[in-house]
C-alpha positions as CSV (number, residue, x, y, z in Angstrom):
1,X,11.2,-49.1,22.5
2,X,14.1,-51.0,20.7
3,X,17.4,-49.2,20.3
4,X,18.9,-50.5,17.1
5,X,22.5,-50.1,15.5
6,X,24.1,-51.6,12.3
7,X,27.9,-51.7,11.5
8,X,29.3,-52.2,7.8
9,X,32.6,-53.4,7.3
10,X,34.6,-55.0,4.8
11,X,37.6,-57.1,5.9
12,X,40.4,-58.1,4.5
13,X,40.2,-62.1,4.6
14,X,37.9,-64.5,3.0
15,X,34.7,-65.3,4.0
16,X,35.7,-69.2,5.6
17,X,38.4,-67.3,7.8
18,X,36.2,-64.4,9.1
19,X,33.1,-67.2,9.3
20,X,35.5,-69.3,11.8
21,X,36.8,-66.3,13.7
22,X,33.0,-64.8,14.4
23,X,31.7,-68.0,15.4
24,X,34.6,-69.2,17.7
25,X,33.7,-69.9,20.8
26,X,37.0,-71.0,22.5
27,X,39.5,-68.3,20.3
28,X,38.6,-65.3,21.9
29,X,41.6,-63.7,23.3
30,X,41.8,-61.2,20.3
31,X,38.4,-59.7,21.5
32,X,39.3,-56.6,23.9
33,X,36.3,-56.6,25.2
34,X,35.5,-59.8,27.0
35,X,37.4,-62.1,29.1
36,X,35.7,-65.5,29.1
37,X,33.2,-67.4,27.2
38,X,31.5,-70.0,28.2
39,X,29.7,-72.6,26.4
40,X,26.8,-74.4,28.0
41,X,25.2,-76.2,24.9
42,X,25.3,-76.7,21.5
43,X,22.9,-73.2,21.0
44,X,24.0,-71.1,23.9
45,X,27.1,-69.8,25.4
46,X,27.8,-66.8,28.2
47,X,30.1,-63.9,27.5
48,X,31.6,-61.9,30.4
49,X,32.7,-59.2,29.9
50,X,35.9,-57.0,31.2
51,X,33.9,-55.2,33.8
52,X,31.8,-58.5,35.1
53,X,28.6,-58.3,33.4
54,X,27.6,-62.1,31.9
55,X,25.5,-61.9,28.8
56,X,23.6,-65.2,27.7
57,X,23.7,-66.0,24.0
58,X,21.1,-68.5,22.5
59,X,21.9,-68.8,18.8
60,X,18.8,-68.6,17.0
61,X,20.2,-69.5,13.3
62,X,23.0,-70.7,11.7
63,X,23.9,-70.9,7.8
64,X,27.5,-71.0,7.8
65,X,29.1,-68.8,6.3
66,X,26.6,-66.0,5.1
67,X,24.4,-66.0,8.6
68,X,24.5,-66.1,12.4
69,X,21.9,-64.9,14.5
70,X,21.6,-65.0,18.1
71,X,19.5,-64.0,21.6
72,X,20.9,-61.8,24.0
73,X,20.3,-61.3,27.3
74,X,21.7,-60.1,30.4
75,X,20.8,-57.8,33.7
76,X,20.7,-54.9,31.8
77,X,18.5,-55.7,28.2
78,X,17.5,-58.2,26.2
79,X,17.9,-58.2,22.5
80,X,19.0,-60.0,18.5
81,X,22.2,-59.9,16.8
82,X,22.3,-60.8,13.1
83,X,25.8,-61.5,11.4
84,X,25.3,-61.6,7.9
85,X,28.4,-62.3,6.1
86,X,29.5,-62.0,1.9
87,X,32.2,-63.1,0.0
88,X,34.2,-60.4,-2.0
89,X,36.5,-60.3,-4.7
90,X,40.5,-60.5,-4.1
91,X,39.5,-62.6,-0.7
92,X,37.7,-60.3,1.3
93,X,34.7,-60.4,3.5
94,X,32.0,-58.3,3.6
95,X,30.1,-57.8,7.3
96,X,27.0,-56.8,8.4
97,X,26.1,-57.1,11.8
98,X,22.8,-55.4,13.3
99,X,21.6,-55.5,17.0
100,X,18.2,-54.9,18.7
101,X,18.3,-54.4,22.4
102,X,15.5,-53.5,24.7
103,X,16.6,-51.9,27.7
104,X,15.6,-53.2,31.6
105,X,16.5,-50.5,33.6
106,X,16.0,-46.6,32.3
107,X,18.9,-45.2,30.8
108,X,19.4,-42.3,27.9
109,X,18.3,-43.9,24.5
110,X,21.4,-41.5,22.7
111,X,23.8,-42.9,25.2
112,X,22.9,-46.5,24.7
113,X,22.9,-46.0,21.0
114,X,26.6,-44.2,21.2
115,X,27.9,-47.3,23.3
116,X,26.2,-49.7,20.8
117,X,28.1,-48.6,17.7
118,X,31.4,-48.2,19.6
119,X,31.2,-51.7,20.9
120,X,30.6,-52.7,17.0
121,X,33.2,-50.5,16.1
122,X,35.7,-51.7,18.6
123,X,34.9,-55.8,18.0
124,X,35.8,-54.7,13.9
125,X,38.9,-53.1,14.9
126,X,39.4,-56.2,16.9
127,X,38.7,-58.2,14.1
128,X,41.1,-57.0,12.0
129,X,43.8,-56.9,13.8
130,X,43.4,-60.5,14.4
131,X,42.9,-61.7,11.2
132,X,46.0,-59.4,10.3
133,X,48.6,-61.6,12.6
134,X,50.7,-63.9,10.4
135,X,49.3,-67.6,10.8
């Protein structure tokens, strides 16, 4: 059974500036939670994370600046992000970003769900502390 989690945000930037920050695949030193990414191809890139663990991304859909959507997969699950991204008044952005994951190996559904949102929650904090530093 899927584990799902959604995270709302609005962010203080326009939509162009968030769109290119998201979608980066080579600025990614504001992101706490990873250490490399790799691209292999125009569609798919790997993520590795602090602790190791390389994730394969195969984007799935583009339509910049309101959509990304992408494949996960790694030892652990499988799973699809959607990024779907709105223009606001006074500049801002607003962000909704949903993941699916199926799980490989048994683990706790609460506990998987509990880590989901505070990865989301840490990548917004992230975020916005990046797109806060002075250009």
């Amino acid at each position: 059974m899927p584990i799902q989690s959604q995270i709302c945000r609005t962010i203080p930037a326009d939509i162009q500036t968030v769109w290119n920050t998201v979608t980066s695949l080579t600025d990614y030193a504001w992101r706490s939670d990873i250490s490399k990414i790799e691209p292999l191809n125009a569609t798919q890139f790997r993520e590795y994370s602090q602790s190791g663990t390389i994730t394969l991304f195969t984007i799935t859909q583009t339509q910049p600046p309101h959509l990304w959507e992408f494949d996960m997969e790694n030892e652990a699950f499988s799973g699809h992000w959607v990024g779907r991204f709105t223009s606001l008044d006074n500049g801002r952005t607003k962000l909704n970003f949903e993941e699916h994951i199926t799980l490989k190996k048994r683990l706790p559904h609460c506990l998987v769900k509990f880590y989901l949102h505070r990865q989301q929650q840490k990548y917004c904090r992230d975020l916005c502390r990046k797109l806060q530093q002075p250009r």
